[in-house]
C-alpha positions as CSV (number, residue, x, y, z in Angstrom):
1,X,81.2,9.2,142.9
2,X,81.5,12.8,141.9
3,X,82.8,13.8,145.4
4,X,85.4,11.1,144.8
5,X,86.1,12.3,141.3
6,X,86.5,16.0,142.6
7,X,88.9,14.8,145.3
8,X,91.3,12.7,143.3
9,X,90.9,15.8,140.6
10,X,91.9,18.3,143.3
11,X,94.8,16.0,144.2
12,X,96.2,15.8,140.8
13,X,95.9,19.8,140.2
14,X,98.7,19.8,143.7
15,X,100.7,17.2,141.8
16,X,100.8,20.0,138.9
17,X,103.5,22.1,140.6
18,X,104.7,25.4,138.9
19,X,107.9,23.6,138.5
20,X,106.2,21.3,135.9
21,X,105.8,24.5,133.7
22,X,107.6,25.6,130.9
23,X,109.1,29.2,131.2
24,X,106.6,30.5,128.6
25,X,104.0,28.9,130.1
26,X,104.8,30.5,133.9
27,X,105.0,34.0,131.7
28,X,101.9,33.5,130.3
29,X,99.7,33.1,133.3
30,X,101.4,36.0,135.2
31,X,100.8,38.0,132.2
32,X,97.4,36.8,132.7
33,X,97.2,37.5,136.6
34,X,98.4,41.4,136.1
35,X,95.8,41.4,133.5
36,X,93.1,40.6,135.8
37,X,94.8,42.5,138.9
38,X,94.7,45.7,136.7
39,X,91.1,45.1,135.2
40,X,90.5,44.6,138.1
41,X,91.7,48.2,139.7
42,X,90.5,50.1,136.8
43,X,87.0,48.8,137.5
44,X,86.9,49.8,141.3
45,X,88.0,53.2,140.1
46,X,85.4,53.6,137.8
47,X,82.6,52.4,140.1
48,X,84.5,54.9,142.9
49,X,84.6,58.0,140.9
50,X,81.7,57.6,138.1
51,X,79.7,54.7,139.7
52,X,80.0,53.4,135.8
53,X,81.6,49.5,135.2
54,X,81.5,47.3,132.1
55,X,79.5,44.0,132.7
56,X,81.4,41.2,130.4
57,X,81.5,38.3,132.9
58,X,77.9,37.0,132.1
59,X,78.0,33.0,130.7
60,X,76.6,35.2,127.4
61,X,79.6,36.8,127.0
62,X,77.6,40.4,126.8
63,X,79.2,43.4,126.9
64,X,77.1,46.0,128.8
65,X,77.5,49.0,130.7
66,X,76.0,50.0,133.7
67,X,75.4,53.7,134.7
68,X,74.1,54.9,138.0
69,X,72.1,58.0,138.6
70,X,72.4,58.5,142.4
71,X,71.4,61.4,144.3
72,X,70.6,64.8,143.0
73,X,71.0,65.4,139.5
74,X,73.5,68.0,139.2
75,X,73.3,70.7,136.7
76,X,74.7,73.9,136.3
77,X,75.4,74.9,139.5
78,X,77.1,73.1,142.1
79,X,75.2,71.3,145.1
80,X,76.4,71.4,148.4
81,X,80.0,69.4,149.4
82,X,77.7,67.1,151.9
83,X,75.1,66.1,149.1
84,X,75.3,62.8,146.6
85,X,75.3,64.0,143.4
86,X,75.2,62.8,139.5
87,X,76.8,65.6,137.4
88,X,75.6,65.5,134.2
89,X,78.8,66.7,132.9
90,X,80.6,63.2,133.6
91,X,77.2,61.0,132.8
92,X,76.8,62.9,128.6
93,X,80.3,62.5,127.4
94,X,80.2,58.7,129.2
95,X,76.8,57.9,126.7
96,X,78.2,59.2,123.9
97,X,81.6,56.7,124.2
98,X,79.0,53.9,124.6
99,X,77.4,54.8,121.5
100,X,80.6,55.2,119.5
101,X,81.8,51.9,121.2
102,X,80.8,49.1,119.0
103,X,82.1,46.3,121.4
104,X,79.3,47.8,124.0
105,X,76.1,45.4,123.5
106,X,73.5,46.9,125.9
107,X,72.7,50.0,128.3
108,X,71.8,49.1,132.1
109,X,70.7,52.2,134.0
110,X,70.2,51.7,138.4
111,X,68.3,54.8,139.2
112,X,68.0,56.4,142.9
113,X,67.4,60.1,142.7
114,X,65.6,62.8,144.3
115,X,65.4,64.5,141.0
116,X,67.6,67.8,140.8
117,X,68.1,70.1,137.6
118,X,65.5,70.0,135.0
119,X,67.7,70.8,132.1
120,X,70.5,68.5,132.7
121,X,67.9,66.0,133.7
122,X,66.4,66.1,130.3
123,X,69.6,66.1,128.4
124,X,70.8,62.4,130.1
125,X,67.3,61.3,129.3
126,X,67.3,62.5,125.7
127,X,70.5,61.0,125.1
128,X,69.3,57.5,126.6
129,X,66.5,57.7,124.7
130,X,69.2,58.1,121.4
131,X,71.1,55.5,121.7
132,X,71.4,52.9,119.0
133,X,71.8,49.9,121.9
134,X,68.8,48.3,123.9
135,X,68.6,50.2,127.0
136,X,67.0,49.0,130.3
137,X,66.6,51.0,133.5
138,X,65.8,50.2,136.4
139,X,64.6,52.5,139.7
140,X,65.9,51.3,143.3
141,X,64.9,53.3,145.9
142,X,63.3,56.3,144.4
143,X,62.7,57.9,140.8
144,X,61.7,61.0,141.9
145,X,60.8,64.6,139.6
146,X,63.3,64.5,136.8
147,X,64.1,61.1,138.1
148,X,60.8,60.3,136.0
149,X,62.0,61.0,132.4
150,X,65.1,59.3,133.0
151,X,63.7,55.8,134.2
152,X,61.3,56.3,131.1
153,X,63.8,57.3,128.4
154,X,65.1,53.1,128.3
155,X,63.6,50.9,125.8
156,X,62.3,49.2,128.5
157,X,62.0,49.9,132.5
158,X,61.5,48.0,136.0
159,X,60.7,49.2,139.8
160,X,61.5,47.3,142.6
161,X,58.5,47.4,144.6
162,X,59.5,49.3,147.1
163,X,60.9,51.8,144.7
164,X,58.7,54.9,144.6
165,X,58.5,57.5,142.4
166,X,57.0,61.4,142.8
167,X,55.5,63.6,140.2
168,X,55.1,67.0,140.8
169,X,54.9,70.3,139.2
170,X,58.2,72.3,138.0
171,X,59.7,74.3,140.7
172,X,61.8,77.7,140.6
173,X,64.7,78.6,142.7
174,X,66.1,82.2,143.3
175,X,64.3,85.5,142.1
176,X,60.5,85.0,140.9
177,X,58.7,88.0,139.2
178,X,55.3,87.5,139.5
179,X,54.5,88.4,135.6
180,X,52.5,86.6,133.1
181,X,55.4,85.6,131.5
182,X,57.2,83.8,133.9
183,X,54.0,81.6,134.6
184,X,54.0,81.0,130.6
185,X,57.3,79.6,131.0
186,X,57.1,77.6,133.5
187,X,54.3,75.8,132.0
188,X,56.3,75.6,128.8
189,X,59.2,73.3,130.7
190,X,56.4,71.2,132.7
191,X,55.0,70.6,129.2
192,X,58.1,69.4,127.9
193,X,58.5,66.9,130.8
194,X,55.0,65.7,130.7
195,X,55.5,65.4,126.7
196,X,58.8,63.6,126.9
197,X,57.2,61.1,129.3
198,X,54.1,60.1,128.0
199,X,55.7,59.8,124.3
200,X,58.4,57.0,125.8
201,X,55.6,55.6,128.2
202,X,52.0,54.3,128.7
203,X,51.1,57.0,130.1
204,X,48.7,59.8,128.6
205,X,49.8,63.6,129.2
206,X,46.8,64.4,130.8
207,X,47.0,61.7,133.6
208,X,50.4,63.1,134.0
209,X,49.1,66.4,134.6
210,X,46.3,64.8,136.6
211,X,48.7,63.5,139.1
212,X,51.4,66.2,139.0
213,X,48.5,68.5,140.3
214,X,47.3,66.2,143.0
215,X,46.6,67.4,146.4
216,X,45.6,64.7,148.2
217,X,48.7,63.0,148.9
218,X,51.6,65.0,149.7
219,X,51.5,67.5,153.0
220,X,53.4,70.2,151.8
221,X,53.2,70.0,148.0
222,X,51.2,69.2,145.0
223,X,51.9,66.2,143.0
224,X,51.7,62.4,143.4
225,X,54.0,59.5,145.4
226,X,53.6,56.4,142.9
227,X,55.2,52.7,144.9
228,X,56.4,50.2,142.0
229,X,53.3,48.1,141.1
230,X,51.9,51.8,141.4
231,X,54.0,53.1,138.8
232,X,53.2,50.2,136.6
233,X,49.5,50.1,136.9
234,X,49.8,54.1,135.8
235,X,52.0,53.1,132.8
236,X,55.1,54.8,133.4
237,X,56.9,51.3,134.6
238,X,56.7,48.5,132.2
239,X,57.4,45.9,135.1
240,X,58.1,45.4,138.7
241,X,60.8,43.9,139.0
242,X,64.9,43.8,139.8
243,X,68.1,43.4,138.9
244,X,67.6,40.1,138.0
245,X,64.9,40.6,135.4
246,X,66.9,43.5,134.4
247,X,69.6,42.1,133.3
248,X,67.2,39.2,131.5
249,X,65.4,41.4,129.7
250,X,68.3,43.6,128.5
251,X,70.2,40.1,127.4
252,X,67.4,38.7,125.8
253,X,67.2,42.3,123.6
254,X,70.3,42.5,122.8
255,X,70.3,38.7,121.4
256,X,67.2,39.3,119.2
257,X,69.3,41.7,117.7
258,X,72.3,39.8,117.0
């Protein structure tokens, strides 16, 4: 019956020629069509040059943004031509026009990053961790070294898992002097990470500092290579998951807000 009832329906909408149409009418859905075709374009050039799009097609009728953090986290100085990068430059003014944009419901973050620079790495995650929206990340891939802060700074995060994510001490590039001072330092910015993540986290600053000095695990450095349920189990993760429960979660806290 309902194959029938589709049939005879699709046979009626060919009966409906354009010609039936008033003038306004025509108008109206190729003002419609351009709409799309250019929503459409601006969309693909977002997701080209920022790897940012609005989500708004959801049977909720939701309004969230998606932001990727792909690659090396790219701070002050420029990586190489050849190497994926997420310049922090484009991703802080982006969070502050989703703040300021009241139509904008919900925060989705996809994460896959080798880490990159500390500062600028910090700065997206203090801003996440700012915003007035619910925010849910989400690591693919890996969440690696400042990748850590920045899957934690969400109200709420998932792994895939196969995702996997590293924590290891802070590292210097360039000139070193070998002076008290510098060592103070450096332990200064690795307590700001370790600080930053266990106060947006389950886990405790000294398991962090447990595992960033690890080494058991990695050949040629000191820290710790966490797999999803890993992560979870250790309290950085809330919940293995993907894009699916993602986008659940991040509905179901933007609707307990309405």
């Amino acid at each position: 019956m309902c194959r029938y009832q589709n049939e005879r329906q699709r046979k009626n909408n060919e009966d409906f020629s354009d010609e039936d149409l008033t003038v306004d009418e025509q108008e109206n859905i190729d003002s419609g069509k351009e709409q799309n075709l250019k929503r459409e374009n601006t969309q693909n050039e977002q997701i080209k040059e920022m790897g940012q799009v609005v989500l708004d097609s959801n049977s909720r009728k939701h309004k969230v943004e998606l932001l990727t953090i792909i690659g090396e986290v790219e701070g002050h100085e420029s990586a190489p031509s050849h190497s994926k990068t997420t310049k922090y430059e484009h991703v802080l003014p982006k969070l502050a026009i989703i703040e300021d944009d009241e139509e904008i419901e919900g925060l989705l973050i996809l994460l896959n990053t080798v880490g990159g620079d500390v500062e600028a790495g910090l700065a997206i995650a203090e801003m996440i961790a700012s915003l007035s929206i619910p925010t849910v990340s989400l690591v693919l891939g890996g969440g690696h070294s400042i990748g850590v802060p920045m899957a934690v700074s969400a109200d709420y995060s998932f792994a895939v898992p196969s995702a996997t994510m590293v924590i290891h001490p802070v590292r210097s590039n360039g000139m070193f002097i070998g002076v008290a001072q510098t060592y103070r330092n450096m332990e200064k910015i690795q307590d700001r990470i370790t600080t930053f993540i266990s106060e947006h986290s389950r886990a405790s600053q000294k398991r962090l500092e447990e595992l960033m000095l690890d080494t058991s695990q990695l050949v040629k450095d000191v820290g710790t290579m966490l797999e999803g349920k890993e992560a979870v189990k250790e309290g950085l993760i809330d919940e293995v998951g993907g894009i699916k429960e993602a986008l659940a979660k991040l509905y179901e806290m933007i609707e307990k807000e309405c």
